[in-house]
C-alpha positions as CSV (number, residue, x, y, z in Angstrom):
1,X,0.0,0.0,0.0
2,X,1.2,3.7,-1.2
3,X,1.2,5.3,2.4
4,X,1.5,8.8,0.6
5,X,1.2,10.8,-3.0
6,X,1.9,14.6,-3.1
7,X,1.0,16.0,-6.4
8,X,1.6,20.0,-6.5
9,X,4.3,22.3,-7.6
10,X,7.4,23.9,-6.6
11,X,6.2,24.0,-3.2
12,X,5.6,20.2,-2.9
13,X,8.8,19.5,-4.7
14,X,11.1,21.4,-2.4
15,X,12.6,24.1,-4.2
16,X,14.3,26.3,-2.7
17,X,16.9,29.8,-3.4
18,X,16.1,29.3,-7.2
19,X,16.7,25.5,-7.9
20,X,15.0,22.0,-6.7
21,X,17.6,20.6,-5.2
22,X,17.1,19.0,-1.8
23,X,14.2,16.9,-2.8
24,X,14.8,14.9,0.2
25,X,13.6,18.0,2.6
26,X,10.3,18.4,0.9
27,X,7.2,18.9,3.4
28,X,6.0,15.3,2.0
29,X,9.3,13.9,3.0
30,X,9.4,15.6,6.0
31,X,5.9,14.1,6.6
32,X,6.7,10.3,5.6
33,X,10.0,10.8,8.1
34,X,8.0,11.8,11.0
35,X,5.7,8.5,10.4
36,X,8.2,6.5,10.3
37,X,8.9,5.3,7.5
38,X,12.2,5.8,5.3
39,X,13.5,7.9,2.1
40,X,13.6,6.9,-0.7
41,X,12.3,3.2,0.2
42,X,8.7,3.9,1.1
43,X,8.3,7.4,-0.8
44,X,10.4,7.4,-3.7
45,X,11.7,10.8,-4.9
46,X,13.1,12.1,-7.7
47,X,17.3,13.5,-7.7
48,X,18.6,16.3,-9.2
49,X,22.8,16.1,-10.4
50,X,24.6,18.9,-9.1
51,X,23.1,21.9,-8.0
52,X,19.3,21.2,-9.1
53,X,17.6,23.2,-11.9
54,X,17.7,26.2,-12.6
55,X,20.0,28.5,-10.6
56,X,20.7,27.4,-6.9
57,X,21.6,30.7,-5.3
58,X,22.9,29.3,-2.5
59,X,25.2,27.1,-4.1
60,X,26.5,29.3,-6.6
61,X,27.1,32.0,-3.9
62,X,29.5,29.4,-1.6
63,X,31.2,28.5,-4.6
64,X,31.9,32.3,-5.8
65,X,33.3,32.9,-2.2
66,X,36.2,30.5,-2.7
67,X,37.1,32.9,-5.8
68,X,36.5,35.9,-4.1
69,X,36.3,36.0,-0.4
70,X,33.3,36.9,2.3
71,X,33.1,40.7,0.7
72,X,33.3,42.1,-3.2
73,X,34.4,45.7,-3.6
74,X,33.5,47.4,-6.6
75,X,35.8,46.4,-9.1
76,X,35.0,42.5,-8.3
77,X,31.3,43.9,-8.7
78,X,31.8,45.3,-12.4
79,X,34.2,42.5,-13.4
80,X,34.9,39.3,-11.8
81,X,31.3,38.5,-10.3
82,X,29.5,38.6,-14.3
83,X,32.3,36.3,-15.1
84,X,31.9,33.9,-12.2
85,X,28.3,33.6,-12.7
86,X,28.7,32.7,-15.8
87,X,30.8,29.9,-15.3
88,X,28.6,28.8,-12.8
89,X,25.8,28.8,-14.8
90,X,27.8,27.5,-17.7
91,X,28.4,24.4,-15.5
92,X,24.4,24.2,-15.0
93,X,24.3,24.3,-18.7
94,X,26.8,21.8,-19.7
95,X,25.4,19.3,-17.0
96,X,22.0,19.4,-18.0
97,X,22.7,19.3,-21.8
98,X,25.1,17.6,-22.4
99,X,26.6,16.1,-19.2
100,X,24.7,13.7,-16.9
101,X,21.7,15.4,-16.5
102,X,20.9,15.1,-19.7
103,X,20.3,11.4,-19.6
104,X,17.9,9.2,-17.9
105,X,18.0,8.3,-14.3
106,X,18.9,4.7,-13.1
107,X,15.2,4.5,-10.9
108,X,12.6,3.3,-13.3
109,X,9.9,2.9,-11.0
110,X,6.9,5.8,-9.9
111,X,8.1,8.7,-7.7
112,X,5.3,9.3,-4.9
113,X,6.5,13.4,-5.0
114,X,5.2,13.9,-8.2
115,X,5.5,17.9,-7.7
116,X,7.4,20.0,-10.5
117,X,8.0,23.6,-10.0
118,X,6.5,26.0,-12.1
119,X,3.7,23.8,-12.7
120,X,-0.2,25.4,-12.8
121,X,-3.5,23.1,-12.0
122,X,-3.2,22.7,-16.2
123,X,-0.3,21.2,-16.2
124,X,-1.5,18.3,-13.9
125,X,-3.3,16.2,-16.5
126,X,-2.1,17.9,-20.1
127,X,1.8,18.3,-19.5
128,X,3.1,14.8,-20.2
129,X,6.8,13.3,-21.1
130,X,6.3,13.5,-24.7
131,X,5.3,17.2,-24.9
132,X,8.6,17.9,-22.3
133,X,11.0,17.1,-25.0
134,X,9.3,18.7,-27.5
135,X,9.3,22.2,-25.6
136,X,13.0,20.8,-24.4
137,X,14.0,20.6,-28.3
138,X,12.1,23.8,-29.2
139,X,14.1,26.0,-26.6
140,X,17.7,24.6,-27.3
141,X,17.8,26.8,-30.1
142,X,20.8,26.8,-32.7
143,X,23.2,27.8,-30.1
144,X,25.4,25.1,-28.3
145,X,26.5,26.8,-25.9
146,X,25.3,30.1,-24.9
147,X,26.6,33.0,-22.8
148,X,25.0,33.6,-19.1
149,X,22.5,30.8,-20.5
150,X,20.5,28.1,-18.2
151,X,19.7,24.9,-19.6
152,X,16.6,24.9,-22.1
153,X,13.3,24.9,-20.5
154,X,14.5,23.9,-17.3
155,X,10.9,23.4,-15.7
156,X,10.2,21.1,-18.5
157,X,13.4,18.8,-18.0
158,X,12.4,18.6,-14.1
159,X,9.0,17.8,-15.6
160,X,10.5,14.7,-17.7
161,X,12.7,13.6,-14.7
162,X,9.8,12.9,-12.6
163,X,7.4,12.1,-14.8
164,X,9.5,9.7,-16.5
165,X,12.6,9.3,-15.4
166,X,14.2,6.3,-17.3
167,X,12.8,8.1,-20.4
168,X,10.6,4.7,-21.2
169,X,8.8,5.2,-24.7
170,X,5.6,3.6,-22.6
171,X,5.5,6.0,-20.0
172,X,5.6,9.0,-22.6
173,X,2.1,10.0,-22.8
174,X,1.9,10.1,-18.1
175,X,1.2,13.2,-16.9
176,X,1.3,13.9,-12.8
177,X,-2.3,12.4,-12.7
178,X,-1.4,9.5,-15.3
179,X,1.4,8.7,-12.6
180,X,-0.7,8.7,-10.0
181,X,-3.2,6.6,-11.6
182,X,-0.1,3.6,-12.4
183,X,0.9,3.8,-8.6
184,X,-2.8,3.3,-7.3
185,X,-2.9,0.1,-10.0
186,X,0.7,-1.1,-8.5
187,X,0.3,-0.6,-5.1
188,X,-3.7,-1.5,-4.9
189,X,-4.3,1.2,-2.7
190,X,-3.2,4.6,-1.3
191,X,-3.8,5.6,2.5
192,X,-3.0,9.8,1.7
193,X,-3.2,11.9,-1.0
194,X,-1.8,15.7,-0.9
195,X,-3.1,18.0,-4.1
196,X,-1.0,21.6,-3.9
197,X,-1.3,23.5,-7.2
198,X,-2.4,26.8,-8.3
199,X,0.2,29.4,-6.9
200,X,1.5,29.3,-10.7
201,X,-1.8,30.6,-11.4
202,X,-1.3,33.8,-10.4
203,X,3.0,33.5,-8.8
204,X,4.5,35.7,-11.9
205,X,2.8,38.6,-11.6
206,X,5.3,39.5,-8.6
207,X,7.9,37.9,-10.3
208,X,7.8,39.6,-13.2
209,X,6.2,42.7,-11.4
210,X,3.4,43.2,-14.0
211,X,0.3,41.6,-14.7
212,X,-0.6,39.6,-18.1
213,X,-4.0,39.0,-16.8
214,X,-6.3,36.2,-19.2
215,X,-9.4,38.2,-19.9
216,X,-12.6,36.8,-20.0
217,X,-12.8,36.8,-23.9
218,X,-9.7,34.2,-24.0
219,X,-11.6,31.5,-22.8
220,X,-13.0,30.1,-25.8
221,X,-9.2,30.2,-27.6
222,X,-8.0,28.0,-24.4
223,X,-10.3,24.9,-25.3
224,X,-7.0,23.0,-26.6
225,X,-5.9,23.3,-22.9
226,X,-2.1,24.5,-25.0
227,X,0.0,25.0,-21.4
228,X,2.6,27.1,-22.8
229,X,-0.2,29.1,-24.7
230,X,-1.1,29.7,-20.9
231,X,1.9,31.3,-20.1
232,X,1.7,34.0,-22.2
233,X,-0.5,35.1,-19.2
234,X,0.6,35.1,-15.3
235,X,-2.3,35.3,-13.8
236,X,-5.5,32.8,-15.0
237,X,-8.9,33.8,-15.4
238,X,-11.1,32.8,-12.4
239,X,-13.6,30.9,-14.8
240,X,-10.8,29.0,-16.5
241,X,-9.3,28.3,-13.3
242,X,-12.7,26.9,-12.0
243,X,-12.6,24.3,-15.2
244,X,-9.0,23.6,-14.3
245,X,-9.2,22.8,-11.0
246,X,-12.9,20.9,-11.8
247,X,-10.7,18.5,-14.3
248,X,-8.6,18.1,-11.8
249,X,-10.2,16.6,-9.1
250,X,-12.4,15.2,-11.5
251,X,-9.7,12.8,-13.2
252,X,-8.3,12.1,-9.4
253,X,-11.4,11.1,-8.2
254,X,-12.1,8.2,-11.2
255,X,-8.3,6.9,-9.8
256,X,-8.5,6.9,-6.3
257,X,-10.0,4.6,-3.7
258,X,-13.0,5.6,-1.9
259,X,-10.9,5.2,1.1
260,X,-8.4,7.3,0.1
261,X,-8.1,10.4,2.5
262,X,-7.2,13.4,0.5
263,X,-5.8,16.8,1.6
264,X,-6.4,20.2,-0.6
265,X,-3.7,23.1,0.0
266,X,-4.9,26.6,-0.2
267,X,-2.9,29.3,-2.5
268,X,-0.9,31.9,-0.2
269,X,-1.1,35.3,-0.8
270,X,1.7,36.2,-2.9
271,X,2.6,40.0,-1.9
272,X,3.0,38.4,1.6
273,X,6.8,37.0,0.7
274,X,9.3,38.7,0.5
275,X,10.2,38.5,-3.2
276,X,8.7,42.3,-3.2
277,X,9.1,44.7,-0.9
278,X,6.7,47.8,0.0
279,X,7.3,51.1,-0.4
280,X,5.5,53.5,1.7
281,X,3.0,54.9,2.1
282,X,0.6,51.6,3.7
283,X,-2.5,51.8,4.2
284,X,-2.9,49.4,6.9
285,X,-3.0,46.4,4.2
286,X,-1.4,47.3,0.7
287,X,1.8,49.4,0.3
288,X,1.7,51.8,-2.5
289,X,4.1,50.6,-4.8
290,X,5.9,47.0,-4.5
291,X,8.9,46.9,-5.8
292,X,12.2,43.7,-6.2
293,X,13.1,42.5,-3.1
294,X,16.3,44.9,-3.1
295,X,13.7,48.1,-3.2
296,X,13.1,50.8,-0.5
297,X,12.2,54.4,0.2
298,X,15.8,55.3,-0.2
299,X,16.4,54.0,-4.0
300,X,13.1,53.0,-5.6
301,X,11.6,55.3,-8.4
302,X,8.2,54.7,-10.2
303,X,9.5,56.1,-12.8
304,X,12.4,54.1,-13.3
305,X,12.3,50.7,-12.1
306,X,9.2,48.0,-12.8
307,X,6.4,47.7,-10.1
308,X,3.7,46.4,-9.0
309,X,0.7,49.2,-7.3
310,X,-1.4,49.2,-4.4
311,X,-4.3,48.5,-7.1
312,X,-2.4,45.3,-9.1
313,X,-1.4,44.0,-5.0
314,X,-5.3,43.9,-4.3
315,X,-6.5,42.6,-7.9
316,X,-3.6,39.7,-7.2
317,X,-5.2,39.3,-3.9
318,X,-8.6,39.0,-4.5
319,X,-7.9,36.5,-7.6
320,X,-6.8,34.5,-5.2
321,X,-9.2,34.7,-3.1
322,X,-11.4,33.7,-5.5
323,X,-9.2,30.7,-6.9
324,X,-9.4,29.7,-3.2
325,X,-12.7,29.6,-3.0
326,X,-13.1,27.6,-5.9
327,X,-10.5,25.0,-4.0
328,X,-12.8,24.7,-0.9
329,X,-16.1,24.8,-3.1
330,X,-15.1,22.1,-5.1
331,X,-12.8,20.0,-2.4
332,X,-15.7,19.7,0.0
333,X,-18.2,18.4,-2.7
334,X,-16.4,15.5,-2.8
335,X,-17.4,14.2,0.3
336,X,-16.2,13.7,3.8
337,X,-12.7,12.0,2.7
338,X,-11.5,15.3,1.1
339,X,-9.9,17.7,3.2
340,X,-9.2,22.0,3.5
341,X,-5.4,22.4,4.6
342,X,-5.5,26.3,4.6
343,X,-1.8,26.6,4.2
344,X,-2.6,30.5,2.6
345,X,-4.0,31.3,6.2
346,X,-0.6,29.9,8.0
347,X,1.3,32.8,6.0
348,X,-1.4,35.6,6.4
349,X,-1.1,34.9,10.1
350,X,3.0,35.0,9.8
351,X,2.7,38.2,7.9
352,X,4.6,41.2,9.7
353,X,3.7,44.7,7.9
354,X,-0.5,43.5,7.4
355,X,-0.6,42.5,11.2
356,X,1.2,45.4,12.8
357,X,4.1,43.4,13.8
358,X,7.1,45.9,12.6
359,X,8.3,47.0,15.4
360,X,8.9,43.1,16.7
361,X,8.7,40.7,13.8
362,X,9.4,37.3,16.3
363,X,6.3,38.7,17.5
364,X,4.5,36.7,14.7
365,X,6.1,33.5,14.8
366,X,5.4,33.4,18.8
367,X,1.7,34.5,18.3
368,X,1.6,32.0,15.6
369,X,2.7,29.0,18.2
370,X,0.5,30.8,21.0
371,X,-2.3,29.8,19.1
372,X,-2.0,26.8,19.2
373,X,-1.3,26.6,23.1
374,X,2.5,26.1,22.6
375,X,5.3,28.2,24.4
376,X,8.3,26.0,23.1
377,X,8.4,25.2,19.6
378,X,12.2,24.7,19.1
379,X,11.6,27.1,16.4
380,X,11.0,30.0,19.2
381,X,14.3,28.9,21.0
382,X,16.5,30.2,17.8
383,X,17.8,33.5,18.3
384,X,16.2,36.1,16.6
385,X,13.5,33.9,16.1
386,X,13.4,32.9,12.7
387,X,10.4,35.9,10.6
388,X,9.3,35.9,6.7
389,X,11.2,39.2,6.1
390,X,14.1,38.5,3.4
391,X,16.9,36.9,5.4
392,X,19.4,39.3,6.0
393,X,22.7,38.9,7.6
394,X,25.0,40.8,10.0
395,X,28.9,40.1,10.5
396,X,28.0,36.7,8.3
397,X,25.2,35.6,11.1
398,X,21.4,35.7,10.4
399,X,19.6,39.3,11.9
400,X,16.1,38.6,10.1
401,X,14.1,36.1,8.0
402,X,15.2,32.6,8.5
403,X,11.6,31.7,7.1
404,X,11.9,32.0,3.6
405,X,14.9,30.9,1.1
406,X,17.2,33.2,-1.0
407,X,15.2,33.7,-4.0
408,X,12.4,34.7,-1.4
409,X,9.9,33.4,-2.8
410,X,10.3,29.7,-1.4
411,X,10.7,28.7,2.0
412,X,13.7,27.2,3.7
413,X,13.4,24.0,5.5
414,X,12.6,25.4,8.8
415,X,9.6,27.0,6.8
416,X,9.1,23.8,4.9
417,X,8.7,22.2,8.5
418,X,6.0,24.6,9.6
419,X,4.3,23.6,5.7
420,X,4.4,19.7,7.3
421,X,3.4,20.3,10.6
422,X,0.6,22.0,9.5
423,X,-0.3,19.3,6.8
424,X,0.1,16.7,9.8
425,X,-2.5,18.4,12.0
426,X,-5.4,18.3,9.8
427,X,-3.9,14.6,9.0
428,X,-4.3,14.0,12.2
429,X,-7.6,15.3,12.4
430,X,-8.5,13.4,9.6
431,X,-7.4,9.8,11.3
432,X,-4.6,9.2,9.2
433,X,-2.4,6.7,11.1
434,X,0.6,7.5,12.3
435,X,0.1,11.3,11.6
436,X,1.1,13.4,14.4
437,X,2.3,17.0,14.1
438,X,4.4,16.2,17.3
439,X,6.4,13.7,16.1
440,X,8.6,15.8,13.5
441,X,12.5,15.8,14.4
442,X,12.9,19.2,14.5
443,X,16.3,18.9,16.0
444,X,17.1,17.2,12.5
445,X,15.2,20.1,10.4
446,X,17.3,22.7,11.9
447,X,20.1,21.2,11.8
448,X,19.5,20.6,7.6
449,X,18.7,23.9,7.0
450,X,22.6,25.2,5.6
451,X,20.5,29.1,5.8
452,X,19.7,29.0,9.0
453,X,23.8,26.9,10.2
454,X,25.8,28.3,7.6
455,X,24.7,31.4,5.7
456,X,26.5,32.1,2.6
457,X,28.4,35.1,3.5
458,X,28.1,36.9,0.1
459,X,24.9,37.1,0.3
460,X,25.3,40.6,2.6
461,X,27.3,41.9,-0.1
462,X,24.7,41.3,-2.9
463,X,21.6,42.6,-1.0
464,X,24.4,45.5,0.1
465,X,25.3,46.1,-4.1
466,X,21.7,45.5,-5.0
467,X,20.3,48.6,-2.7
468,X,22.8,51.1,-4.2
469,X,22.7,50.5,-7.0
470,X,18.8,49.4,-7.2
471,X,18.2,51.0,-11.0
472,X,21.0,49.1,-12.4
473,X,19.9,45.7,-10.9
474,X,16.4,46.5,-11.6
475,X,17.6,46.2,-15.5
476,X,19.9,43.2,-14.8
477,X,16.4,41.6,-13.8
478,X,14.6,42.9,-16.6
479,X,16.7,41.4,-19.1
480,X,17.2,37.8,-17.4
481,X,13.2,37.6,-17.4
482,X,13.7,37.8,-21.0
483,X,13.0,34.5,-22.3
């Protein structure tokens, strides 16, 4: 018997500071570990080669420091640090094209993380093996090798390794829900079932810091279901979203045992993380403007660098509100095995500027815990206590964040942890055997979390370099999101 199957995105799949990576430190690891049972043995999981797809931050910001030492004065700036990242992402390049990545892994079995990053509710059941390598083949372009250039479609080659990993001509046509659908037929039954998707629904609009919004009138063009005809948008129309999400469970629900107990993630609010930052004046909910995570009152300009406004923060908001909605709505229709885990709730109420918490940001984590009747999480005995602020350092040791990861969009592992032991009390609530919020080694959490032992030290001189000189890095993003 499958004990547990996560299907979901980036979230589910563990990525962290730009990259999956540490697969093995997903929430549904994290949860199998805690019930006892053993990686990859009884939840297989898929493994990236060297530093994950696309760009571990982390990783290439440890390996720069060998070449250039804890701090980077100017001239390193303008001249070594372009080169060096570009050897490290020519490294990326060469492994995933050409090198080892680029070839099918040894496990031929079903991974039970079937999460891929980047992935929207669409993708679930229409993105399939067969159509990764084609938009793999499409994006390689007649260049061999190019200059500060990631692999190819990267989410579509981390689509392809867990989707079908040994590259097996019979396994082309799976999708996320096809693979679900062959372990249920090997395994004769499944116990849990996690469904986390539509962040990439709406997730670009503050990464790209403008909205492509699907109007209503592009419904009727999207009957193919085409998913990279859906990404000329970054933020779905609530109707299509609605028939997304209604296939979805559909499809699940025509696999699955009636016994299976099944557990629905809610979509966080995404101005919450701290991949934007707010420029004043607030209003008590919404900033004014919202600019990259490097931006304050000091060196942002309107008029000069991309933004989001107080008006595109509460149209992101209330989309997902309404995509939420839809979750529930459809979630509890499907009768008393289907569960709500309103994981979006967990970060509104770890939010520091929208709940007044400024002045004492470990005020929210401690709250958070004081909720729930307990004084002595081992979270609350870090020092600071660990906040979802951008982690920020002082003399190379953590002063704020510790919650989210480096491309501060994704959490660390201690925020991963809260993700599970949230997940494990509605489990629990739900009967699920051996599912007990209490029984997660956090001892072992912490101590996997290299942020939180070891924070890379150039990673003070990069938020230090983005802040005065925010126009130029504004640019520097601007033309990366190119293509």
């Amino acid at each position: 018997m499958a004990k547990l199957v996560a299907i979901g995105d980036s979230l589910t799949q563990g990525f962290q500071s730009g990259a999956i990576y540490r697969t093995d430190w997903s929430f549904p690891a994290m949860i199998v570990r805690s019930m006892g049972l053993t990686i990859p043995n009884n939840f297989p999981i898929p493994k990236f080669p060297g530093s994950g797809l696309p760009l571990n931050i982390e990783q290439a910001l440890r390996w720069m420091k060998t070449r250039l030492g804890s701090n980077i004065d100017l001239a390193e700036w303008s001249f070594q640090f372009p080169l060096l990242l570009e050897q490290f992402m020519d490294g990326v390049e060469d492994l995933y094209e050409r090198g080892s990545g680029s070839r099918p892994a040894a496990y031929g079995g079903f991974y039970h993380n079937l999460g891929v990053w980047g992935f929207r509710a669409v993708d679930s059941f229409m993105v399939d093996a067969e159509f990764c390598q084609q938009m793999i083949q499409r994006d390689e372009g007649w260049l061999e090798d190019d200059f500060l250039g990631l692999p190819a479609a990267p989410m579509y080659r981390t689509a392809l390794r867990v989707l079908n990993p040994r590259a097996r001509q019979d396994r082309n046509k799976l999708t996320q829900i096809g693979n679900l659908k062959e372990i249920v037929k090997a395994e004769q039954s499944l116990e849990s079932l996690i469904i986390w998707l539509g962040s990439n629904d709406c997730l670009g609009t503050v990464l790209d810091l403008e909205i492509k919004d699907m109007e209503a009138d592009v419904k009727a063009d999207l009957n193919t279901n085409n998913p990279q005809k859906r990404r000329e948008y970054n933020l779905t129309h609530r109707d299509v979203f609605k028939r997304d999400f209604e296939r979805l469970v559909e499809e699940i629900k025509n696999i699955i045992p009636n016994n299976t107990k099944v557990f629905v993630g809610t979509i966080p609010h995404i101005t919450i993380p701290p991949v934007t930052q707010g420029i004043l004046p607030f209003d008590g909910k919404y900033f004014a403007y919202y600019g990259r995570f490097f931006a304050d009152a000091s060196n942002f300009s309107p008029f000069l660098q991309k933004h989001l406004t107080n008006q595109d923060a509460k149209k992101i908001d209330e989309r997902i509100d309404n995509f939420n909605a839809t979750i529930r709505n459809i979630a509890q229709a499907q009768g008393n095995n289907w569960h709500i885990v309103d994981i979006g709730q967990v970060l509104d109420s770890l939010a520091i500027k929208r709940n007044n918490l400024t002045d004492g940001p470990e005020r929210a984590l401690r709250d958070y815990y004081a909720r729930k009747g307990i004084s002595d999480h081992p979270l609350l005995q870090l020092s600071p206590i660990p906040n979802i602020l951008r982690l920020e350092l002082r003399n190379g040791q953590r002063f704020s964040g510790g919650l989210f990861s480096l491309d501060c969009v994704h959490p660390s592992t201690i925020g991963y942890g809260i993700v599970a032991e949230f997940f494990l009390e509605e489990m629990q609530k739900a009967g699920v055997q051996d599912a007990d919020p209490r029984r997660l080694n956090w001892r072992e959490i912490i101590a996997q979390d290299s942020l939180l032992q070891t924070p890379p030290q150039l990673w003070e001189s990069v938020l230090k370099a983005a802040e005065q000189n925010a126009t130029f890095w504004d640019v520097i993003f601007r033309v990366f999101s190119v293509g």
